[in-house]
N, C-alpha and C positions, 0 to 999 in steps of 0.2 A: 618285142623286137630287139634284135641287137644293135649295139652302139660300135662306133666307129672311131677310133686314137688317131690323133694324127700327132706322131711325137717328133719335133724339131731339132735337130740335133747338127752338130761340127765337131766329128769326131776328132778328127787331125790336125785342129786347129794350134797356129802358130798365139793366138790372140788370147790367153789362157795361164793364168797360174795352177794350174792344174795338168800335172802332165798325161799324156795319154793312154798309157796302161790303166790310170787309175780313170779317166773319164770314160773306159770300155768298159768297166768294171759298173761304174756308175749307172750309165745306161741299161745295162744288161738288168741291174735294180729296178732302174724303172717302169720294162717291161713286164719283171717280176709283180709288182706291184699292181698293175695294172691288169694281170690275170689273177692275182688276189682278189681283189674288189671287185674285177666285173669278171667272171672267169669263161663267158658267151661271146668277151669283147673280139671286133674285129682291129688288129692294130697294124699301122704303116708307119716305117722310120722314115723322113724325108730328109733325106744327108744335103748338105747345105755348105759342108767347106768346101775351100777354093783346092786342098790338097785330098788326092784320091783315095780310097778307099784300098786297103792291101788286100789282096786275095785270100789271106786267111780271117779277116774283119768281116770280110764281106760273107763269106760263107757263114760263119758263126751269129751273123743277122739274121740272116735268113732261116736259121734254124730257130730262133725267137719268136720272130714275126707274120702276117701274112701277107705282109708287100713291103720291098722296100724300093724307096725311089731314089737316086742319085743326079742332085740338080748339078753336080762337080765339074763338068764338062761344057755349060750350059757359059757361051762366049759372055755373058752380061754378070755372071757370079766372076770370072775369072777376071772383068774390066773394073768391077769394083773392086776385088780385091786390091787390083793393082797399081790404083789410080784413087784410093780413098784412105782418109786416118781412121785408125780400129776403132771407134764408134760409130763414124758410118759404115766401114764393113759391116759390121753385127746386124746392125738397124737396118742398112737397105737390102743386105743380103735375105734377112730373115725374111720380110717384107715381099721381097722378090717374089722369093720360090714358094711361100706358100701362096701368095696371089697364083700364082702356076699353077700348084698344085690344085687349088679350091678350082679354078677353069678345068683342069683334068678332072676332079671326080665330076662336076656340073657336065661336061663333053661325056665321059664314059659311063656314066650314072654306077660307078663304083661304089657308093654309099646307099644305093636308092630304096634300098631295103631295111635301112638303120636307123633307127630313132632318131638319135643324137649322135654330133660330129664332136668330138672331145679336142684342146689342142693341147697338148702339155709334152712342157719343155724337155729336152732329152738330160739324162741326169737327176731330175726332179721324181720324188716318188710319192707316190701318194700313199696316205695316211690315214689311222681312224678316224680321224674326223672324214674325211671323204663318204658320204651318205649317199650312194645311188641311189636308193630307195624315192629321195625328194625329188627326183629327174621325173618321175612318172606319174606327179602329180599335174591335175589338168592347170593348174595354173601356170607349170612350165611350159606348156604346149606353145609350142613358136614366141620362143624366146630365147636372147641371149644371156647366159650365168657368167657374171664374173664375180671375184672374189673382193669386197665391200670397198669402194674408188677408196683413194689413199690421196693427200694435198696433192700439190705441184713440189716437185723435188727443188732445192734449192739452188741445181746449179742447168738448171733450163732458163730457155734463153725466149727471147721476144718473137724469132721466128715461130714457136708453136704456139703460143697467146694468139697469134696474130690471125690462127685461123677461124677462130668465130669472134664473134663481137660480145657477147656474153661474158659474165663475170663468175660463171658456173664453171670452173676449172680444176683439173683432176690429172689422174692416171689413174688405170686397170692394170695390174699385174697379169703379165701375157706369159706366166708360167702354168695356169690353168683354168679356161677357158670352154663356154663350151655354146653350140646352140644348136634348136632344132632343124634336122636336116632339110624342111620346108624353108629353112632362110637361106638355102648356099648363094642362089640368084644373088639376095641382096646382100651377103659378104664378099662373094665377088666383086660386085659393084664397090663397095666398102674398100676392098683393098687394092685396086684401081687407085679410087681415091686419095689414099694412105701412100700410096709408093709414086704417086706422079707428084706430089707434095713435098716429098723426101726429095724426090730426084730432079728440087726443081730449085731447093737452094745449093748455091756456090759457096757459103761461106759457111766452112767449115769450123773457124770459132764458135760457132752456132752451134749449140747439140738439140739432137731432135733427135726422140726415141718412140717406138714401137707403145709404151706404155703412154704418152699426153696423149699421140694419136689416135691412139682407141678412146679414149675417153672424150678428145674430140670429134671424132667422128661417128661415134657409134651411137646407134639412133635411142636415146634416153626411153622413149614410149617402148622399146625390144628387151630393155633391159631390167634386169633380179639382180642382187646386189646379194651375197653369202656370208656373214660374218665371216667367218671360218670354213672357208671351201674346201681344205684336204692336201695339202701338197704342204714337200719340204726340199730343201735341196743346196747343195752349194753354189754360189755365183763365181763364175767361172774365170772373172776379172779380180775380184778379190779372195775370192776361198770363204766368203764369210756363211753362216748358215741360214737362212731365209726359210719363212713358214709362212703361209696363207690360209 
């Protein structure tokens, strides 16, 4: 069976040390990449900045890809942007659309035929180390892969501690991600979760990101841990190089 990309992306993004010729560039790799490695894959780009897409971007997608979604327009991407400091942009934005998104393929059973749901980050490309091969063993069978939890970052704050009571605390790198498509139901639910969560604190000296929240909420008993899952790429706030 074939597998399904959902690659995350803000191309036009004001919120980036990286300017945008080169993040088109970027992306256009990581599509590459991802027809390298799985070359059967079904992939969808889910555009996610608050600023639109130009006519000639858009077209050049689409000759890439086999869907692309543009959440650009979407009145709650355009309220955060405009009413949030750029870590929560990032965080509730991401958070948003793919909660959306994961409700759209669950509504249109766009995936229903595909093994595995992949999420990986736009710009990020994968790697030799990247092993499809271990995907189809029965022990992955309904489960979620991520790439081996990593401490708590040093500059999180109390509000995401505070969501369990356990002393079991972490982050998941949400630059490559993946689970079987017999779990959307409960990622959905999952990302519910995750973005009523986000969008429930007010205090913005608080940072809360995408990566404690999977680690808190994501169901321990669903989860494969990868030493080395496959993916590289540059961070888009610093330019620095990052591997998983």
């Amino acid at each position: 069976m074939k597998n399904f990309y959902i690659i995350s992306n803000a191309l036009n993004t004001s919120h980036s040390v990286i300017e945008t010729t080169l993040r088109q560039s970027q992306l256009l790799n990581t599509i590459a990449s991802v027809r390298k490695f799985d070359s059967n894959a079904t992939i969808c780009v889910v555009e996610m900045s608050a600023t639109p897409l130009e006519n000639e971007q858009r077209a050049l997608l689409k000759e890439h890809v086999n869907y692309l979604f543009e959440y650009t327009w979407d009145s709650e991407v355009q309220r955060i942007h405009k009413t949030h400091t750029i870590h929560f942009v990032k965080n509730l934005t991401e958070t948003l659309c793919l909660k959306s998104f994961f409700v759209h393929l669950k509504n249109t059973q766009l995936a229903a035929d595909h093994k595995r749901i992949f999420k990986l980050s736009g710009r990020y490309q994968l790697t030799e180390h990247f092993n499809l091969a271990q995907y189809q063993a029965e022990h992955f069978m309904n489960k979620i892969v991520f790439a081996k939890h990593r401490p708590p970052a040093h500059y999180i704050t109390k509000s995401t501690y505070g969501i369990s009571q356990t002393q079991d605390r972490g982050q998941y790198m949400s630059r490559l991600w993946s689970f079987d498509t017999q779990l959307l139901d409960h990622i959905c639910e999952i990302y519910d979760s995750i973005f009523d969560f986000m969008a429930s604190s007010t205090d913005e000296t608080e940072y809360i990101d995408i990566e404690h929240c999977l680690f808190e909420f994501m169901p321990k008993s669903k989860i494969i841990e990868i030493d080395q899952i496959g993916v590289q790429g540059l961070g888009g706030f610093t330019g620095m190089l990052f591997e998983d």
